[in-house]
Every structure is written in C-alpha cells, then in structure tokens.
C-alpha positions as CSV (number, residue, x, y, z in Angstrom):
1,X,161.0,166.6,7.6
2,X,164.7,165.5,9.5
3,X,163.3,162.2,9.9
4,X,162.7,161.6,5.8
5,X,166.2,163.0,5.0
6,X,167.4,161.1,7.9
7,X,166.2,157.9,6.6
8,X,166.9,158.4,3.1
9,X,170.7,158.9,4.0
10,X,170.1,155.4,5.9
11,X,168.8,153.7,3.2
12,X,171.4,154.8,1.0
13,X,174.3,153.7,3.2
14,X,172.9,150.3,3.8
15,X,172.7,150.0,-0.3
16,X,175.7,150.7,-0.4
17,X,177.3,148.4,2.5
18,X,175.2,145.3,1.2
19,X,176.7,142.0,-0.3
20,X,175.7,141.2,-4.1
21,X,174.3,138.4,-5.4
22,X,175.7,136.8,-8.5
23,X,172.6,138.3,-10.4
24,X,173.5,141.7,-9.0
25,X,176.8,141.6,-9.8
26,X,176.6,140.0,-13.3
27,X,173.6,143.1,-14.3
28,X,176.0,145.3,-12.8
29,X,179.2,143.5,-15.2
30,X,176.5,143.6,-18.0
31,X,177.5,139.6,-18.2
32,X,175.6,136.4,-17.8
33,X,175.6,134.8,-14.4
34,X,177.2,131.8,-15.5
35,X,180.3,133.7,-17.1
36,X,180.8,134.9,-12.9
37,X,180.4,131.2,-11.9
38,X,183.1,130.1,-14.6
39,X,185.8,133.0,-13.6
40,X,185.0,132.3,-9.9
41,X,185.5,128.8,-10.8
42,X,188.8,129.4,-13.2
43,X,189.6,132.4,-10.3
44,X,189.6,134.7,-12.4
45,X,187.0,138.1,-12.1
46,X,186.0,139.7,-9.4
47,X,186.6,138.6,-5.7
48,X,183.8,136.5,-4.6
49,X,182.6,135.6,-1.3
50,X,180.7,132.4,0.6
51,X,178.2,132.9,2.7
52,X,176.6,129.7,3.6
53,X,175.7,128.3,0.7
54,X,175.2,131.3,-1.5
55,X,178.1,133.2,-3.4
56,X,178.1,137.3,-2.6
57,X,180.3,140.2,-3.9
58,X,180.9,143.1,-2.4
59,X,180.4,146.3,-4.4
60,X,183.5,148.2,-3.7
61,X,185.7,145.4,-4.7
62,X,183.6,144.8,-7.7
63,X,184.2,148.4,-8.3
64,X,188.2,147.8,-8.0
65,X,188.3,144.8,-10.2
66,X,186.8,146.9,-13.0
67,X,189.2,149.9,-12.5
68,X,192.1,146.9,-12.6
69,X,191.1,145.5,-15.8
C-alpha cells in the first residue's frame, strides 16, 4: 500500500516539474496557440523557452506571468 502512495506522490511531482508545450500552455491561457507564437514573437506573454527545435514553458513561470498581468 506505501508503494501506491509512494508513486502517486512521484507522479505528481514530475507533473509538476515538466516543461509545456505551446498547446499546454495555450489550454491552460484558455488562448489559441498562435496568439503564444505571436506574443513570443512580439516578446510579449509568458517566458518561453527552446529546446531543440520545439518551444516549452514552464508552469511556474506561466503561473507568475498570470499573477503579473
């Protein structure tokens, strides 16, 4: 029974530390994609990240941008 709660907490944490995508972040901004890739482009919105080729957000600052605005 340890192990389940155990792995739960673990599956939490590692939700929480992931990178978004722009999808994740514009369902979680209630926006369109493309509006994130115009204010990324315009730097405006949230902060964005590259990785590679692909664009990522990262939750907590997200989180802060919206708190900001």
């Amino acid at each position: 029974m340890r192990t389940k709660t155990v792995a739960v907490a673990v599956t939490e944490h590692r939700r929480e530390q992931s990178l978004w995508s722009v999808k994740d972040a514009a369902t979680y901004l209630r926006i369109p994609p493309k509006t994130l890739y115009e204010w990324r482009y315009k730097g405006d919105g949230p902060p964005s990240h590259r990785v590679g080729r692909y664009v990522r957000y990262v939750p907590s600052e997200v989180h802060a941008w919206v708190r900001s605005q």
